[in-house]
N, C-alpha and C positions, 0 to 999 in steps of 0.2 A: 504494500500500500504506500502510494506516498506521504513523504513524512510531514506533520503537519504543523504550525508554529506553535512554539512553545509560547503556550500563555498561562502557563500554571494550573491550569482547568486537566482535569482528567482524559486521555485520548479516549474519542468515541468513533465507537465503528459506523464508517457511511455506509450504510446498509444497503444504500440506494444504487448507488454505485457498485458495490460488492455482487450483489443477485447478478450481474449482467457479465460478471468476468469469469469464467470456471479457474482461470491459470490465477486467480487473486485469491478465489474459495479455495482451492488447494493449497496453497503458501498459505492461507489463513490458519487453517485447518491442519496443517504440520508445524505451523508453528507453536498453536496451540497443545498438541502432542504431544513434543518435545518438551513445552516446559513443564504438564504434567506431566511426566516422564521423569526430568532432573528433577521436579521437588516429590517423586513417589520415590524415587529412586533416597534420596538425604533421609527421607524417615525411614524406609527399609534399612538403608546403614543405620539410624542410630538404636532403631528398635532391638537389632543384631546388637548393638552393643549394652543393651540394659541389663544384663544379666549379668555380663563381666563386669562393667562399672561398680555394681552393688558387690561383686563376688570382693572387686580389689578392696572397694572401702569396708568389708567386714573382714578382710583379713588383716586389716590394718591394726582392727580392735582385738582382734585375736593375738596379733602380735603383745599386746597390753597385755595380756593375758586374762581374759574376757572370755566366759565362754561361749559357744557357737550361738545360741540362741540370742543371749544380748547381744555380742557382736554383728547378727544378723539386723538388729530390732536399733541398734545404734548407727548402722550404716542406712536403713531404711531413713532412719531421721537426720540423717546427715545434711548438711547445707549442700553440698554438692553434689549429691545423689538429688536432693529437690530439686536443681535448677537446671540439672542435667534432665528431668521429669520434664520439668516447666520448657527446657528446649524440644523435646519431645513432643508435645503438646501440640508448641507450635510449627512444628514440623508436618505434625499429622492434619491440623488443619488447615495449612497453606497447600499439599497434595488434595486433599478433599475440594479446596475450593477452584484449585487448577481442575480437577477432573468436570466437577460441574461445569466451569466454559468450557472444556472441549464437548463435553456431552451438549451442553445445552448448541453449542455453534451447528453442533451434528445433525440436532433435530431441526434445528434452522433449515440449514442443505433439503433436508428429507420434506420439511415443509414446503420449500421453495419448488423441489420435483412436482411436489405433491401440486401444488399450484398449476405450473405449465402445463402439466398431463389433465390436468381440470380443462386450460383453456384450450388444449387441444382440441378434447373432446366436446367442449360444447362447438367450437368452430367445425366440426367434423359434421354435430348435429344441426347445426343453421345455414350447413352449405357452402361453407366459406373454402373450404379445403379441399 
């Protein structure tokens, strides 16, 4: 799409424009993909690492010499076990809401077929074609 002036305002999709170019919809629609893709892909890594992060900071208190259960229940309450959660979090909801635009751009497309094949059909039915 061309790029459009920065004015602080949010970029919006010219939709109008968009419907009439397939080579725009598809570079839309990969772009879209891709970057749900890299943020499903950051919470799948950090998801993969939640286990080990809590393992390290309860061996930590093990080390203290603590036993496995408070050390487990101390590393749960950790600062950096929380906010390593809290990055999580936002991980998982930044992928969620990349997935929704691309879904939602998809059902666009599929509308948009839906549409033409509409106006095909009634111009087929009123003689036009």
């Amino acid at each position: 799409m061309a790029e459009q002036k920065n004015t602080g305002k949010k970029l919006v999709e010219n939709w109008d424009t968009l419907q009439y170019d397939p080579n725009r919809i598809i570079q839309r629609q990969r772009e879209l993909g891709k970057e749900w893709a890299e943020k499903e892909d950051d919470y799948q890594n950090l998801l993969d690492l939640k286990k080990p992060m809590r393992d390290e900071k309860a061996s930590e208190f093990l080390d203290g010499g603590k036993g496995l259960g408070e050390s487990e229940m101390r590393a749960n309450a950790s600062n950096e076990y929380k906010s390593f959660l809290a990055d999580l979090k936002t991980a998982r909801g930044e992928a969620l809401i990349a997935k929704i635009n691309y879904d939602a751009f998809c059902n666009w497309v599929q509308l948009l077929r839906s549409k033409g094949a509409n106006l095909r059909t009634e111009m087929q039915l009123s003689g036009q074609l």
